[in-house]
N, C-alpha and C positions, 0 to 999 in steps of 0.2 A: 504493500500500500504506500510506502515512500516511493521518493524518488530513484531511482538506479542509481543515479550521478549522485548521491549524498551519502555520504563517508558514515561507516556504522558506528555505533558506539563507542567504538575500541579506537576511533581513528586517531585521536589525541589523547593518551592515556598521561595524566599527571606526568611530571618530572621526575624521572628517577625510577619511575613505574612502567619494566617491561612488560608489553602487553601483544598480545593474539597479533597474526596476522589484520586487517583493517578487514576482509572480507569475513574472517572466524567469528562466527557467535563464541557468545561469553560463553564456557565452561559454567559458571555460575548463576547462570540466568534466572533459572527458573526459584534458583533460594531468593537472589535480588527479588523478583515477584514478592516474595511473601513478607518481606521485608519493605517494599513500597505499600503491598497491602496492608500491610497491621499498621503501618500509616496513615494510609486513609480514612482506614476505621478509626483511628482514633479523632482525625478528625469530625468523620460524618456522625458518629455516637455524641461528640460535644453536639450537635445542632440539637437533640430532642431530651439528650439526657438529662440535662442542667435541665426544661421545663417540669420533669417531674419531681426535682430535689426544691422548685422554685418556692411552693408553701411553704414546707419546713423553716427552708433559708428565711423566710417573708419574718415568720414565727420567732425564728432566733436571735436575730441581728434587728429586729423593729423596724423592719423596711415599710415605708407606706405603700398606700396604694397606686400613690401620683409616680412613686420613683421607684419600686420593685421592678417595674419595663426594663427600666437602667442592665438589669443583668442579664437582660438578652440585646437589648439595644449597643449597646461599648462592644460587645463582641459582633455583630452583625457590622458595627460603622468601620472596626478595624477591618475587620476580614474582606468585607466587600468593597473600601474602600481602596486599600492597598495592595489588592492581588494583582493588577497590571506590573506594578512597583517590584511586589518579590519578583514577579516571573522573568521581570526581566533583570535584574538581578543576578537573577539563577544562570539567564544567560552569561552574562557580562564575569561572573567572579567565578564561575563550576558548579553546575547541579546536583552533584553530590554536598560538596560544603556546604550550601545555601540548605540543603536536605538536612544534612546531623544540626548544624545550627537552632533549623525552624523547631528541633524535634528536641532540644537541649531547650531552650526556652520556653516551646508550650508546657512541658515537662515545670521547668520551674514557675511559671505563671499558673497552673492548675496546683499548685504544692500551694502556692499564696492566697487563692482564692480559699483551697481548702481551709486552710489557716483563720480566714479573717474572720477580724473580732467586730470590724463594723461594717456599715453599708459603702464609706466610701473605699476602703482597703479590695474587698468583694468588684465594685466597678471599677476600678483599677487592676487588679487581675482579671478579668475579664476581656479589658479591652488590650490587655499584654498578651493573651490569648492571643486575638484576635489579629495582634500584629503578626505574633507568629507564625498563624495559621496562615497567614496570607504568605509568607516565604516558605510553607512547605508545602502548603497543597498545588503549586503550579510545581513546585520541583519533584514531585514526585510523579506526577502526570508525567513530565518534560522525560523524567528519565525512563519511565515505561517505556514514553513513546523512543527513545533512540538504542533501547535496550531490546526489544522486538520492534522489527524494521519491517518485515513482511513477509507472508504467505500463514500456514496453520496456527501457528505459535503466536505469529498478531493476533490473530482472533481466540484463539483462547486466552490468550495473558490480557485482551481487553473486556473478553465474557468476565473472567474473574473477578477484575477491577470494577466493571460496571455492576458487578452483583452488589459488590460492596457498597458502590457507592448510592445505590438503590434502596437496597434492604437495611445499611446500616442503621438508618435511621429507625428502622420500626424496632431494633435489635436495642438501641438507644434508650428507646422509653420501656421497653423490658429490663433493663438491666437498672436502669434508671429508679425501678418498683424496686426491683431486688436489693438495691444497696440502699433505696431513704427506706425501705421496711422493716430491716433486718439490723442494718448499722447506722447511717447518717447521713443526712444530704453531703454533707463536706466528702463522702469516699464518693463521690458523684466526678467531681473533681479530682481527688487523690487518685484513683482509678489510671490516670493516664501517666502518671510517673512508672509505674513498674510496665505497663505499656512500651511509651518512651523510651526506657532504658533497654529493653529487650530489639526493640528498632536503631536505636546507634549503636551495638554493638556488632548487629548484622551488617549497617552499614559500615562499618570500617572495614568488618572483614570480608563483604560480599561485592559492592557495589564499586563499579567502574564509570568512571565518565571520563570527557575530558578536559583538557585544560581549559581558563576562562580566558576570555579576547584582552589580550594584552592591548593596553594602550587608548582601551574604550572609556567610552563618558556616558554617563546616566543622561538624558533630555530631559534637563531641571523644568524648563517651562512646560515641557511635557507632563511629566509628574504632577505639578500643580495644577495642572486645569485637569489633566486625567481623572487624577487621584479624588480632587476637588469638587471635580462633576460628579465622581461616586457614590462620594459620600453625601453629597446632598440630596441624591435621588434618593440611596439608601434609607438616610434621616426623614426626608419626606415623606416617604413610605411608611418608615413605623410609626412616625407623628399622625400620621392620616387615620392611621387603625383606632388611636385613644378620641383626637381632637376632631376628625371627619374634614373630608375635603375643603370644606368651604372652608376651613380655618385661613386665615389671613398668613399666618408659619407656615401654614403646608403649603399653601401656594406660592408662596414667596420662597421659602427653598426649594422645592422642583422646580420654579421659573429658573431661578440659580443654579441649578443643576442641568437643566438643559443647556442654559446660555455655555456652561462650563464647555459640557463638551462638545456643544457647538464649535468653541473655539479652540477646541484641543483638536478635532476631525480638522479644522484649518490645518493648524500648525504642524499636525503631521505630514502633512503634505510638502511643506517648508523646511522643516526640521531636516537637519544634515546627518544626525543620528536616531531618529523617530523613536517614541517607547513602544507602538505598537504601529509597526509597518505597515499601511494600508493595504496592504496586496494580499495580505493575510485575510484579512474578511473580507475582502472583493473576490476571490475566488467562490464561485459561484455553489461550490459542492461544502466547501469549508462555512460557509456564511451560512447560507439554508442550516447545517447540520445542527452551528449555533443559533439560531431561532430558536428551531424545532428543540435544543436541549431547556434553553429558557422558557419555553412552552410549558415544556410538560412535566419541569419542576413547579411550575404555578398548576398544576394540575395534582401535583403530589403533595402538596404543600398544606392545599385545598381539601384532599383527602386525610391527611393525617388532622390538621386541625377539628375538623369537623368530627370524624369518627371517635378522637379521642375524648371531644365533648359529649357526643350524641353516648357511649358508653361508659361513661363517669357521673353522669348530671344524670342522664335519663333512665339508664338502664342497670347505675347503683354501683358499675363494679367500682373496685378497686386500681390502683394504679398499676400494682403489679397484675391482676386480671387484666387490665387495659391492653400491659405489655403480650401479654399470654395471648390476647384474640390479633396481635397486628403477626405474629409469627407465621401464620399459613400466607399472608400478603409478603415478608421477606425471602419464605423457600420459594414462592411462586415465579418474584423476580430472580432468585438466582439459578432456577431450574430453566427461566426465560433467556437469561444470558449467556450462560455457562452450557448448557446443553441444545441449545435451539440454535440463538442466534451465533454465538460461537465457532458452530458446525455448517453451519451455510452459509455467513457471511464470505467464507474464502469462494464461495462458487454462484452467489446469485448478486445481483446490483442490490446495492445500502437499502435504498427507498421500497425496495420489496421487502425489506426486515420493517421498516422504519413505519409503511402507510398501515398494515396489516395491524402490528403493536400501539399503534396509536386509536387502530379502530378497537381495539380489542379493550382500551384502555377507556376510550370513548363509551362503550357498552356496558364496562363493569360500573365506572361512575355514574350513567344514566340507569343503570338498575339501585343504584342506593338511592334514586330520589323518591323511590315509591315509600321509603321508612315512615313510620309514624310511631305513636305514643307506645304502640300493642307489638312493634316490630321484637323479634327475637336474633338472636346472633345465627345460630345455625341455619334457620331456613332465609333470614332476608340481609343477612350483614356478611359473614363468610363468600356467596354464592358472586358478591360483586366484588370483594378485598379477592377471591382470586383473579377474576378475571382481567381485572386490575394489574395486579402483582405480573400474570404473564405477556400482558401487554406492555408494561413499565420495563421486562424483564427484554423483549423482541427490543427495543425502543433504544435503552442508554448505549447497550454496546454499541451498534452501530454510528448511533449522532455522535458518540465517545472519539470511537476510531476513525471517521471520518473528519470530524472536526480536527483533528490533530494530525490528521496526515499530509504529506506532501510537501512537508518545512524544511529546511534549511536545519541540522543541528542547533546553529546560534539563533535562531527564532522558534524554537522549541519552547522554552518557557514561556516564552509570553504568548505564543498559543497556546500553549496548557491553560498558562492565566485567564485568558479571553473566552476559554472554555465555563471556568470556573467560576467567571466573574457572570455567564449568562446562567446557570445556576445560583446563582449566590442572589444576583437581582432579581430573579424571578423567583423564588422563594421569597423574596420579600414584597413584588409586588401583591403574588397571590396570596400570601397571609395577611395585607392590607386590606386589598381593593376586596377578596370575598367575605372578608370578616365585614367590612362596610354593608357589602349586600344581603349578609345576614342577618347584621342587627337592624337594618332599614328596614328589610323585610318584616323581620317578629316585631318590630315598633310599631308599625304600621296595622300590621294583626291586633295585637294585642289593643290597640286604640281602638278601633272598630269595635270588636267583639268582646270586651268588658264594657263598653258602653251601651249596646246593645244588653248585655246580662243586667246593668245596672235598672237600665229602664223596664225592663220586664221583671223587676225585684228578685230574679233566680241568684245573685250574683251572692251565692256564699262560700265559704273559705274554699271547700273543695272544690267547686266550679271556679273559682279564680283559680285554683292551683291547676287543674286540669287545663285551662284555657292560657298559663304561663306556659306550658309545658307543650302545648300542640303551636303553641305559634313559636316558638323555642328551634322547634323539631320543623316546622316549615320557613322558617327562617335557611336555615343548614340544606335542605332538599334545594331549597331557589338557587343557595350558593353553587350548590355541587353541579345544578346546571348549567351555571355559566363555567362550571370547569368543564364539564365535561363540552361544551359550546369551544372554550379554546384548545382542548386537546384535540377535538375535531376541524379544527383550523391551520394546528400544527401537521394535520395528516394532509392536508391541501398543501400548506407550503412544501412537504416532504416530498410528493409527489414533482411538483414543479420544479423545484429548484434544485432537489438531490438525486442527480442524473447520472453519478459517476458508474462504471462500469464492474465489476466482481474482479477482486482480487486476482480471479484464476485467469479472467478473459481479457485482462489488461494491468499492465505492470504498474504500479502504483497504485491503483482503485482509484482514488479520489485524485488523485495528481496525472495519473493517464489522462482523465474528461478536462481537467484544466489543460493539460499540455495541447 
């Protein structure tokens, strides 16, 4: 799925460090694999896990209810703000260093948060997190992707990845039950230190790259409008969820945030060292892949939100029950990755992985909107978390491995980043903008029909309670149909814009259709 003419992994092996033939795969490969993976899980576990330690913490440290947001907010502004930053980075100084680094400080910033005694100590590890995460989650992509180059071993070593980065999150709020249940929010956090250290130790001993480009420069004005626009769409977006669109802030920083990288998409164009080379998402198979991955992370975002309330609030369970029902939707997606799309990606075009799983994903979301007060897990909540799970599962690998194909080594990372960063924002738009349509919705219900109760005199405790409760639950069904409305949009753009040819039928996949 790369290019022929781009030099493999091996090609610059550190100073001092003899390495393989340039055409030899690493001996090592496939331990590197497990090694970038227990990576990424540790990042994609911080996205859900910390929500369910979030009471506890609320509990312990007197967080209010105006600034408790704060310990998902500081991490969502870091991460999403500065992952162009790491990625390129990673390129600029070595992908492996930029890796043990990210992976040496989220390590020490999750030991801190566990630690703290207040609120502000807690949103300052959080948002140290959040830095970090942003210089390892593109380094770790980056170095997948120049550690399998193409044919079988690409797609399985990106099924893998993509299970992870799929499923970890519902693994998250499982583990998430298990540890504030059993021990304490704080191992919620602590948790990724013995992680951490089991990952830099494979990397020292597993992990090859090569040297970083002597003599480069970061694109300072890049970085700040990049970075800058990020983070204000980011901010916007989680301010939208509390204060609602109209807010006078929210509009005011997304106007800021467009203008930002309005004038960052100039300047790359100008820029004599760009942070993120435009040629990169102008390729027509690369750009589609990242939509369509932005897509239908607001699609999954939408699903996990939603189900974890509709089975906590309504349906009584428990946290760690919570975790226990999202586990058939995590094997779904990795049985979707790893054994489906995995296995065909080397032999069919992306977009036949890609329209299929998005339909399938489309199907399972539009079957949760029939839920109501009386719904049960096994006959009306299961039957859509899989089909869900095996569409989400057909879906990442491929937008994964095509988004990231057909780069240059030295633009490796900040395609990873650009991957990550349409992820990262799209998990934010869609936990905004559906959480909006949900509470507008049951606001709007609930007006209507307690007023109605009130004037017919019926309006007693248990009929309000029942009439909080069904407009609650059609609040979440309205949402889940506009996800499922953009996962079915993302299968349109897949279709159109992701044309590249099968690995087997043309060298490069995505870089033969560009070439």
């Amino acid at each position: 799925m790369s290019d022929p003419a781009t030099p493999g992994p091996q090609s610059g092996a550190p100073s001092g460090t003899p390495g393989p033939p340039a055409d030899a795969p690493d001996p090592h490969r496939w331990w590197a694999l497990a090694v970038i993976a227990t990576a990424q899980l540790m990042v994609v576990l911080d996205a859900t896990i910390v929500n369910i330690a979030l009471p506890s913490a609320q509990r312990e440290l007197h967080l209010t209810n105006g600034n408790r947001q704060w310990v998902i907010t500081a991490y969502t502004l870091a991460f999403g703000g500065l992952l162009l930053l790491g990625g390129r980075i990673a390129d600029l100084v070595g992908r492996k260093r930029t890796f043990i680094i990210g992976l040496i400080g989220f390590a020490g910033a999750s030991a801190i948060g566990g630690a703290s005694g207040s609120p502000e100590m807690l949103f300052a590890a959080r948002a140290l997190q959040g830095i970090f995460a942003a210089l390892l989650a593109p380094s770790a992509l980056s170095l997948l992707t120049t550690t399998f180059t193409s044919g079988n071993e690409r797609a399985k070593a990106f099924g893998i990845f993509s299970a992870i980065a799929g499923g970890g999150s519902a693994i998250g709020l499982l583990l998430g039950g298990i540890l504030t249940e059993y021990l304490s929010w704080r191992w919620c956090l602590y948790v990724n230190v013995p992680i951490a250290a089991l990952a830099v130790i494979g990397a020292f001993a597993l992990l090859s790259d090569r040297a970083g480009t002597r003599g480069a420069h970061l694109d300072i004005p890049g970085v700040i409008l990049g970075c800058g626009g990020l983070v204000a769409i980011v901010y916007g977006f989680s301010q939208a969820e509390s204060d609602g669109w109209t807010s006078v802030l929210v509009l005011t920083v997304l106007s800021a945030g467009v203008a930002l990288l309005a004038a960052f998409t100039w300047w790359q164009t100008r820029s004599p060292g760009p942070l993120l080379p435009l040629h990169i998402v102008r390729e027509r198979n690369r750009g589609g892949s990242i939509i369509v991955m932005g897509l239908t992370t607001i699609g999954l975002f939408g699903a996990f939100l939603f189900m974890t309330f509709f089975l906590q609030n309504i349906l009584g369970y428990s946290p760690l029950r919570t975790g226990l029902a999202f586990l058939p939707l995590s094997a779904a997606i990795v049985i979707g990755s790893t054994q489906i799309s995995a296995r065909l990606l080397p032999h069919v075009a992306p977009r036949w992985l890609l329209v299929p799983g998005l339909l399938l994903s489309t199907g399972g979301l539009y079957s949760l909107t029939f839920l109501d007060t009386h719904s049960n897990y096994p006959e009306h909540i299961l039957p859509g978390t899989l089909l869900l799970g095996f569409g989400l599962g057909l879906t990442f690998m491929p937008a994964i491995a095509t988004g990231t194909s057909g780069v240059a080594p030295a633009d490796a990372g900040v395609t990873s980043a650009t991957v990550n960063t349409a992820q990262q924002v799209g998990g934010s738009i869609g936990t905004s903008l559906l959480n909006t349509i949900a509470t507008t919705t049951t606001a709007t219900y609930l007006t209507s029909h307690l007023a109605a109760a009130a004037r017919t005199g019926t309006l007693t405790a248990a009929k309000k309670h029942s009439i909080v409760d069904t407009g609650t639950v059609h609040g979440f069904t309205v949402a889940i149909s506009w996800a499922a409305i953009i996962l079915l949009a993302a299968a349109v753009i897949a279709f159109f814009m992701v044309t590249a040819k099968s690995p087997g039928k043309g060298a490069g996949g995505a870089a033969a259709a560009a070439a």
